[in-house]
N, C-alpha and C positions, 0 to 999 in steps of 0.2 A: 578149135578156132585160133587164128593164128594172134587177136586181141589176147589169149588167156582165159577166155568167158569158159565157163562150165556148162552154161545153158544162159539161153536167151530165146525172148517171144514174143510177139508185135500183137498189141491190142489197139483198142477206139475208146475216145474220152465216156462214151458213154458206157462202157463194160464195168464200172465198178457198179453199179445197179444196186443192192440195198444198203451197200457197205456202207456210202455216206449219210444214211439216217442212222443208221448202227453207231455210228462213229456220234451224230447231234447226240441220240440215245445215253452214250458212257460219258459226253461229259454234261447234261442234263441231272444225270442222278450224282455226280460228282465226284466217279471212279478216276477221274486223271490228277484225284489229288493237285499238288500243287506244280503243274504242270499247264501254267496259266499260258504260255503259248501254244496248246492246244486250241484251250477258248478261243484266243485273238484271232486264230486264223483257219477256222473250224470250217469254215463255207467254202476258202480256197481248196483247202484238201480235200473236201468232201464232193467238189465239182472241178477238174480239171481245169476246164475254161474259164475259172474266176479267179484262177494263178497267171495263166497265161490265153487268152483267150483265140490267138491264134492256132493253140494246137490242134493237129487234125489226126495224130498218128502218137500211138506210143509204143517203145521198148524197152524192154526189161530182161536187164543182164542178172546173172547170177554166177557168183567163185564159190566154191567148196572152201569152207575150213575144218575140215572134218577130222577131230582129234584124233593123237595116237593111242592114247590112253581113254579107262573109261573115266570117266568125267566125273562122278560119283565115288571115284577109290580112294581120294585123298576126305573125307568129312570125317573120318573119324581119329584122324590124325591129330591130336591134338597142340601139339606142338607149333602145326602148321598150318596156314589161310588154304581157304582155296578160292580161286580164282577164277573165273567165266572162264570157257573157252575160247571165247571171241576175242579176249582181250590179253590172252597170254603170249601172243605174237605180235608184229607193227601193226597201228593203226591201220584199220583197213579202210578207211578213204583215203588214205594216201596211194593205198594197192589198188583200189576199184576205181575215183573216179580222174585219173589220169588216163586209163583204158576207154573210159566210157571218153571223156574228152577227144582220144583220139577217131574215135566212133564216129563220134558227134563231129568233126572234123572233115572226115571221109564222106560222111553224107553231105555237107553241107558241098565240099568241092565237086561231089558226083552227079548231085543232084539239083540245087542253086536252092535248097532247102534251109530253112531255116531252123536252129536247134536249140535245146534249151536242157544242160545234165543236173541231177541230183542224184547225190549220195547222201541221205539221211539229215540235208543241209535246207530241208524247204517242206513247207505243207505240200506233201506228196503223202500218199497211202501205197506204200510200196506192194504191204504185202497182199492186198487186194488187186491189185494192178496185176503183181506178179503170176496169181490163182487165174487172173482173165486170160493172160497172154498164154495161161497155158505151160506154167512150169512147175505147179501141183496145187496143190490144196491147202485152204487155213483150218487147222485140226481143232481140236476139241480144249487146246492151251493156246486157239487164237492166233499159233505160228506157223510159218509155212514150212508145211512135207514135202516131199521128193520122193516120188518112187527111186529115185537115180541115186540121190546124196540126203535122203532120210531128213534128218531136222537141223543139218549145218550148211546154210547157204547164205551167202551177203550179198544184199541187193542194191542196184542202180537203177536211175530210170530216166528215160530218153524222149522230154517231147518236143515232136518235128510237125513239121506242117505237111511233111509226107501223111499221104492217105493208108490204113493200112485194114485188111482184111481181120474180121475180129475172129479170134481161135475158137475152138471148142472148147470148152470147160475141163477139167480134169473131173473126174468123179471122185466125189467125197470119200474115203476109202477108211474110216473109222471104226466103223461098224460099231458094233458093244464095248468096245473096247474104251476104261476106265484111269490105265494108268499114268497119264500125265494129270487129270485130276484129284486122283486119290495118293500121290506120293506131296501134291505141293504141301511143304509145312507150314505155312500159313494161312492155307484152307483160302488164298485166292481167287481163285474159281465159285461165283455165285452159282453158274449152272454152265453145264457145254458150249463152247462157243463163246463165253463169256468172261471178262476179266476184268477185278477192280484194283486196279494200281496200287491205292494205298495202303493194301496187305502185300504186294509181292514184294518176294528179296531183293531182285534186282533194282526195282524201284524207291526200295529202302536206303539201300547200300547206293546208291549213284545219283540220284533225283532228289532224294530227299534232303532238303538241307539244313534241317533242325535236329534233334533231339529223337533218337528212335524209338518208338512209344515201348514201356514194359512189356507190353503182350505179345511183340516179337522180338524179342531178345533172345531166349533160348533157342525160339526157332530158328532164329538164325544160326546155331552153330557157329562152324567156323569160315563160315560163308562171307570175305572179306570184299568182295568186287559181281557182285552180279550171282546169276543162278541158273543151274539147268539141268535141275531137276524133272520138269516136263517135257526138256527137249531129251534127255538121254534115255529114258523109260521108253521113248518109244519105238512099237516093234520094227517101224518102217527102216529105224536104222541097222536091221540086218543089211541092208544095201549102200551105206554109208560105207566110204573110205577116205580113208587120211590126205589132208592136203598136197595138194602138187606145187602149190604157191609155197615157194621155201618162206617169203618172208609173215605167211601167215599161220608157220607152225608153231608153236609153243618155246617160248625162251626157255630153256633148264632150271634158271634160278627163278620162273614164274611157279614152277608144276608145283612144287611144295616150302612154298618161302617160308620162313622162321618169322613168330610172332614174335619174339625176344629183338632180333632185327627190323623190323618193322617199324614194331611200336616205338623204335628210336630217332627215327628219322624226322630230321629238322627237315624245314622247308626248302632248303640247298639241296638236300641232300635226297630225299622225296623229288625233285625236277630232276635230278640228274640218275637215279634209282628209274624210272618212268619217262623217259623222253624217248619220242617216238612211239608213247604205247597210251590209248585211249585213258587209260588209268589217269593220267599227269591231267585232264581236266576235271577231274576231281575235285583237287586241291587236297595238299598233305592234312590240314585240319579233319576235314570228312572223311578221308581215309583212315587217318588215325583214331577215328572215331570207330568206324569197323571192325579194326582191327583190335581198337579195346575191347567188343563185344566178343568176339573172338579170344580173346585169353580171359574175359570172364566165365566162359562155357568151358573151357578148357579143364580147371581142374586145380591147373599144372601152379603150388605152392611158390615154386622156382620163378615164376615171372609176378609175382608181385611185389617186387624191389622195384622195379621196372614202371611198376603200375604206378606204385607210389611217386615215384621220379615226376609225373606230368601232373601231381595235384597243383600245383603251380605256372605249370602252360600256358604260356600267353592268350591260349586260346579258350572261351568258356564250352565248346563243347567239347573238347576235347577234355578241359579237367572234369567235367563234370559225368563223363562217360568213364576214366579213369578211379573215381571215385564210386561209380556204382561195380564195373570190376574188381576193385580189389578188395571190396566187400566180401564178394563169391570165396575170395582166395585166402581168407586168412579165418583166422577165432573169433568169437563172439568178443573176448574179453582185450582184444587187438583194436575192432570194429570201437567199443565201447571207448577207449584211451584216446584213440584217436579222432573220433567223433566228438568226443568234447574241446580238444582242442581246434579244428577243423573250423566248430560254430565257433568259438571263440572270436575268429578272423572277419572282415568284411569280408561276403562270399556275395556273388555275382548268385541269384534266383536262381540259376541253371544249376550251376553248382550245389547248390543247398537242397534243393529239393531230391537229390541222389541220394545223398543222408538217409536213410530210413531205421528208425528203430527196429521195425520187422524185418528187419531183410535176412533172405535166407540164407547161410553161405554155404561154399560146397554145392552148388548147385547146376553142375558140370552133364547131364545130359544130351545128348547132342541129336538133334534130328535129322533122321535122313530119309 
């Protein structure tokens, strides 16, 4: 396509069919965690025409960002974060909906139609839309497959008051097949088809804006920016290939960055580390928060100089994440010296509650 689209597929407002009570359903039982703009706008997304009620026609682009590397080869790296695929090269709305824009453009001058783009920027259900118009299927981790580009594709969607003929379905193509449920390490998957937000990494590591609960901590490894775990297990990506969009390939100093580097970065310094790359809305605080979980799993004695450096942080989740890492990282009888004088200080609740007399240290496994 001479836009850059990898694929693209025209469905009808009415094609998302059980998806929008699927969608009331997860945030009813309270799977979208703290992801309150779901709620607010739950009825828009889950019916088309109550975002825009003009629309008569939709399209749904898709660009391959389909890693060079396996996706899974840096976790036990300990040294080093790993980072989403998605997010190791430029922001991809920057790359997707200026394309779609021009789309959207084209039709409007072609046709005297009227148009309306999103890229991940509106109560839109992309990847149900995407499954209608016919560019595969939502798997068994709830993401879209591709017989074509397997489990790497970034979506657009295009609604026009153009009329448009609704596709055929792709067939569910899963079959028994278990391993995007059985490798996630936080056991996010209540059942097939199914997902509750506030166990997964990705949702941890980016969404979440407090304090990472204990009981994902290890599992997180070293899983500093998102997860994909689900998407790379799966078989369909025998037919995945590497991006053709240069600026959605992987930076070099993204593939295996240094926790020692990381964990140092000030807020200056973190904007200019990160511009141009989805990472930078984060915010250096959450990040670094990450990234302390990440050298607490680590092991690695050598970066708890480091650790210790941010008990002091301007920020309280940050010290307070830094204070349950460098627990992991040194001796009981370090933990103990330090810990008294620590209490000693006025400590911010966040902070203090990381303190723990039990705490185990050395407690460096990593799951993958």
């Amino acid at each position: 396509m001479s836009l850059g689209f990898d694929q693209l597929g025209f469905g009808h407002p009415s094609d998302l069919g059980k998806a929008g009570s699927k969608l009331r359903e997860f945030v009813e039982l309270g799977r979208h965690g703290e992801m309150q703009w779901m709620v607010n706008k739950v009825e828009r997304r889950a019916e088309p025409k109550k975002l825009w009620p003009k629309v008569s026609g939709i399209i749904v682009v898709a660009i391959n960002y389909g890693p060079e590397v396996d996706p899974l080869v840096n976790l036990n790296n300990k040294r080093a974060g790993t980072i989403s695929v998605y997010a190791r090269g430029q922001d991809y709305h920057k790359v997707v909906k200026p394309r779609l824009k021009r789309l959207g453009r084209w039709i409007a001058s072609s046709y005297g139609a009227d148009v309306k783009v999103f890229v991940d920027t509106a109560p839109v259900m992309e990847k149900p839309l995407a499954a209608a118009a016919g560019l595969g299927w939502q798997g068994k981790h709830t993401n879209l497959v591709s017989q074509k580009f397997g489990s790497w594709l970034f979506l657009g969607v295009l609604y026009t008051t153009l009329q448009f003929a609704s596709q055929k379905n792709v067939q569910t193509n899963c079959g028994s097949c278990r391993r995007c449920l059985d490798i996630c390490p936080t056991d996010a998957f209540p059942a097939p088809y199914e997902l509750d937000a506030r166990r997964c990494i990705s949702y941890l590591t980016i969404e979440h804006k407090g304090q990472i609960g204990r009981e994902f901590r290890s599992a997180i490894g070293n899983r500093i920016y998102g997860c994909d775990d689900c998407l790379a297990v799966c078989p369909w990506n025998k037919f995945a290939r590497r991006a053709r969009e240069v600026k959605l390939c992987a930076r070099p100093d993204l593939l295996a960055p240094e926790l020692s580097v990381l964990v140092a970065l000030n807020d200056k310094e973190f904007r200019s580390t990160f511009a141009g790359s989805p990472i930078k809305r984060l915010g250096r605080d959450r990040f670094v928060r990450n990234v302390l979980i990440a050298i607490g799993n680590s092991g690695d004695r050598a970066l708890a100089e480091s650790t210790a450096a941010l008990f002091l942080d301007s920020s309280p989740l940050v010290r307070g994440m830094a204070v349950w890492a460098w627990q992991r990282l040194v001796s009981s009888s370090e933990i103990a010296t330090r810990r008294r004088w620590h209490l000693s200080q006025e400590l911010d609740p966040l902070v203090a509650a990381e303190w723990q007399t039990d705490t185990v240290t050395n407690n460096t496994r990593f799951s993958s």
